[in-house]
C-alpha positions as CSV (number, residue, x, y, z in Angstrom):
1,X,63.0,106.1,78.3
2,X,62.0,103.4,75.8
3,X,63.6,101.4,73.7
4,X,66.7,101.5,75.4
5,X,69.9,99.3,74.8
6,X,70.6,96.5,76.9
7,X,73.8,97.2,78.6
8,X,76.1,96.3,81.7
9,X,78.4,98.5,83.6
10,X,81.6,97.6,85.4
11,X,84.1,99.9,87.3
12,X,87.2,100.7,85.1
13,X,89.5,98.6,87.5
14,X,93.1,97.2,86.0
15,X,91.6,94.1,85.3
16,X,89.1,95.5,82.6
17,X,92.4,98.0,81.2
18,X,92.6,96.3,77.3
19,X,88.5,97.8,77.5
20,X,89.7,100.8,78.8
21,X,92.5,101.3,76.6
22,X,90.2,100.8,73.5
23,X,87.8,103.7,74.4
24,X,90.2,106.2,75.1
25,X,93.3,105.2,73.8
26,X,95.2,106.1,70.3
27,X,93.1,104.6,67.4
28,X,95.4,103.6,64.6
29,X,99.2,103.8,66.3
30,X,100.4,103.0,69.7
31,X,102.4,106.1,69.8
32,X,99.7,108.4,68.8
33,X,98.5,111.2,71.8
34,X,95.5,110.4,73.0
35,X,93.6,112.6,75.5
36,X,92.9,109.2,78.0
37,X,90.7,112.2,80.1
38,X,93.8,113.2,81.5
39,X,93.7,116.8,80.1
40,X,91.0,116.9,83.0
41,X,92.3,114.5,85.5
42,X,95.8,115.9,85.4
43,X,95.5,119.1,84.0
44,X,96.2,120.4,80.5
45,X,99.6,121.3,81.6
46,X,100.7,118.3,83.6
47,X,98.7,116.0,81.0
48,X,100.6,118.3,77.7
49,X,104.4,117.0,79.5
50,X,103.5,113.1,79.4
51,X,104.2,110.8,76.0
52,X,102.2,108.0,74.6
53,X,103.7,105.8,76.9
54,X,103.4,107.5,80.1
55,X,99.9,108.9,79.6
56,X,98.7,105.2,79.1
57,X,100.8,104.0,82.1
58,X,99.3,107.3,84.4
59,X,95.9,106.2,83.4
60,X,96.6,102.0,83.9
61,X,97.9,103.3,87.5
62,X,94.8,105.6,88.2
63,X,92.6,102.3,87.3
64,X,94.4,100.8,89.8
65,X,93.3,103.1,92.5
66,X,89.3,103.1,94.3
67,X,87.4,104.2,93.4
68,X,88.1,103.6,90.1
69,X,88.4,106.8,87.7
70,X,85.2,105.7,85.9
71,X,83.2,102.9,84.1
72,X,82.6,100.7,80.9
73,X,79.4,99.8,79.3
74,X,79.0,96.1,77.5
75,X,76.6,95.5,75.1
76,X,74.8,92.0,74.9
77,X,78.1,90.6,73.0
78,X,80.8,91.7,75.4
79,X,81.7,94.5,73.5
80,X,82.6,97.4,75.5
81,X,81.0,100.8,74.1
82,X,81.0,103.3,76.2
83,X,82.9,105.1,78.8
84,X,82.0,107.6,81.8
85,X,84.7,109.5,84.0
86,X,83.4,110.1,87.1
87,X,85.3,111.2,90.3
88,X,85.6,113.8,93.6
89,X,85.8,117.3,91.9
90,X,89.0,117.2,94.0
91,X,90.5,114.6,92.5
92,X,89.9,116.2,88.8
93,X,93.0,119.5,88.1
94,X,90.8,120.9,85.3
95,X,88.0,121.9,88.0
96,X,90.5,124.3,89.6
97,X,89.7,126.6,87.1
98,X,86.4,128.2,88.7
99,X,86.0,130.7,85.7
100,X,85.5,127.9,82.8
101,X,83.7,125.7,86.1
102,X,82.1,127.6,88.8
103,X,81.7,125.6,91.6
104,X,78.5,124.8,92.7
105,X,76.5,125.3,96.0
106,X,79.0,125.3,99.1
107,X,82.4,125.7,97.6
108,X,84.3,123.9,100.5
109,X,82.3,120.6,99.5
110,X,84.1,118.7,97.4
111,X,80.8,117.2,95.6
112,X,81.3,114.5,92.4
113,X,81.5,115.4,89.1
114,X,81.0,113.5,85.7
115,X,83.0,115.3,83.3
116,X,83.5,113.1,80.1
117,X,80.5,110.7,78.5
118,X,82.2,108.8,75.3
119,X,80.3,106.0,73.3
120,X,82.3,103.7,70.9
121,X,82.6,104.7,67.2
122,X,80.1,103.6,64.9
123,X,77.7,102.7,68.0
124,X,76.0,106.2,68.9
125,X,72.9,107.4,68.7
126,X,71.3,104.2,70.1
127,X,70.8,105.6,73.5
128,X,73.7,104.1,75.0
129,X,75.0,107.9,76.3
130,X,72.1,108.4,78.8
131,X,72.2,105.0,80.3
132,X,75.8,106.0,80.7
133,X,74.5,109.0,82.8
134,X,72.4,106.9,84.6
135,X,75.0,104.5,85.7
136,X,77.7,107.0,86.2
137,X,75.1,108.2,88.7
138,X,74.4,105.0,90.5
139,X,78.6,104.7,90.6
140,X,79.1,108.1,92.6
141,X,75.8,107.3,94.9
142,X,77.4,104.0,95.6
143,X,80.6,105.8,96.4
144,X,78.7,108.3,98.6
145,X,78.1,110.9,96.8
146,X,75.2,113.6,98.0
147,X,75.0,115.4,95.3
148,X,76.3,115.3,91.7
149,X,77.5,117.7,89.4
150,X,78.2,118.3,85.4
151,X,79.3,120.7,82.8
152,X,77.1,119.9,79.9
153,X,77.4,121.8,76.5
154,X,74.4,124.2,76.3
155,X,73.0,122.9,73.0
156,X,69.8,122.0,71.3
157,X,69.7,119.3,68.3
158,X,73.1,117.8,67.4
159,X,76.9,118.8,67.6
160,X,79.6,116.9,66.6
161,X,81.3,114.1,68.8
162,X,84.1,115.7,69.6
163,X,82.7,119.0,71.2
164,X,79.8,116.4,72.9
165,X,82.7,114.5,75.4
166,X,80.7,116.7,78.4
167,X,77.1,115.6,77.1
168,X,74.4,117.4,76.3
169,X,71.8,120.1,78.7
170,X,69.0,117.8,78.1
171,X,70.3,114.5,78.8
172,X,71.3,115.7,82.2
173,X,67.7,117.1,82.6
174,X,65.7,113.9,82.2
175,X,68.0,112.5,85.2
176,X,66.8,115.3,87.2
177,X,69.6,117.5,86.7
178,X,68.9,121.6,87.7
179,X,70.7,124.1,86.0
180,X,72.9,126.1,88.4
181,X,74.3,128.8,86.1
182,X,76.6,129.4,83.1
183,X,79.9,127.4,82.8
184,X,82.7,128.1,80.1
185,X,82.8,126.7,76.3
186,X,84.3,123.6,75.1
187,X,87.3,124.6,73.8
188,X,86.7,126.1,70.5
189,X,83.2,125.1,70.6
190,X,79.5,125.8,72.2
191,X,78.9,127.1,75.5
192,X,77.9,125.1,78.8
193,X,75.7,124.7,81.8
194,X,76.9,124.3,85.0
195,X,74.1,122.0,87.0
196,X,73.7,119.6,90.1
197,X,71.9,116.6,91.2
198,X,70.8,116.3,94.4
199,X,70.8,112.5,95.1
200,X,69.9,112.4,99.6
C-alpha cells in the first residue's frame, strides 16, 4: 500500500500502561466505564460486574501477563495512536459464543484471533488501521500462531467508529485474509465475516 504512515509497534506490556490507558480508557473522567476490550476478554457478563477501578486494574494485570493482550502503534512523535487486541481464541470469553463466532476450520484448535483494531481520535483515516493489521499479524506469527483469525464487519464504504472496533472485510482481504463464512452483527449494527489467515 502506498503512502502509508510511518509507525512503530510495541507489545502492550505494564511498562507502556499510561499508552495503554489512553486508547482505551475513560476519555473525560476517571470514573467513567470504559469497555478496555474486556467485554471480549472477560465476557459481557464478567466484564458488566467490574467498576472503573477494577476494569482498569484487570486490564493493568492482563498487560502484565505474556504474551501481552495486544499492541500500540507510535507515530514519528511518540504519540501512541493505535491499538490492536490480539490473543489465543482461548484466552478471549466472547468467542465461546459460536452462534455470533463460528469457529473456524478444526474446532479443537485453539487458533489466534484479532478481535478489536482502534486508532486514536482525530488520527484516522491516514492508514494507520491496516498497518495495525499487519503488525498484529507479525505479533501472533511471532507468538506461534499457524493460522489467524477475524470477525470483520461485512461492509462496503464507511461506518461509523464505533460499529468499526472489528475492522472492515476488505482490510482483512489485502493481508490475505479468506472468507470462511457468516459471523453475527456488531451489536446493534452491520453484519460480519468470519475469515482466516493461514500464516505456515
Amino acid at each position: 500500500m502506498s503512502n502509508q504512515p510511518t509507525l512503530t509497534f510495541c507489545a502492550a506490556t505494564q511498562d507502556v500502561f499510561d499508552d495503554v490507558e489512553t486508547m482505551l480508557g475513560p476519555k473525560r473522567r476517571p470514573d467513567a466505564i470504559a469497555c478496555w476490550c474486556l467485554t471480549y476478554r472477560l465476557g459481557n457478563r464478567e466484564a458488566a460486574t467490574l467498576d472503573a477501578p477494577e476494569r482498569r486494574q484487570a486490564v493493568f494485570d492482563s498487560c502484565g501477563r505474556r504474551p501481552a493482550p495486544g499492541i500500540l502503534a507510535y507515530d514519528t512523535a511518540g504519540d501512541v495512536v493505535g491499538w490492536a487486541a490480539v490473543a489465543r481464541r482461548g484466552a478471549i470469553a466472547a468467542l465461546a459464543d459460536h452462534a455470533t463466532f463460528p469457529p473456524i476450520g478444526d474446532v479443537g484448535g485453539d487458533p489466534w484471533t484479532i478481535y478489536c483494531l482502534r486508532t486514536r481520535g482525530g488520527r484516522r483515516r491516514r492508514g494507520i488501521g491496516q498497518r495495525l493489521l499487519e503488525a498484529a499479524i507479525d505479533f501472533a506469527v511471532g507468538n506461534g500462531a499457524d493460522v489467524v483469525d477475524a470477525y470483520p464487519v461485512d461492509l462496503v464504504g464507511t461506518v461509523s467508529p464505533i460499529f468499526a472496533y472489528p475492522g472492515i472485510r476488505s482490510m482483512y482481504e489485502r493481508e490475505g485474509f479468506a472468507v470462511a463464512g457468516t459471523a453475527g452483527a456488531v451489536p446493534g449494527g452491520p453484519g460480519r465475516v468470519a475469515m482466516r489467515l493461514s500464516v505456515t
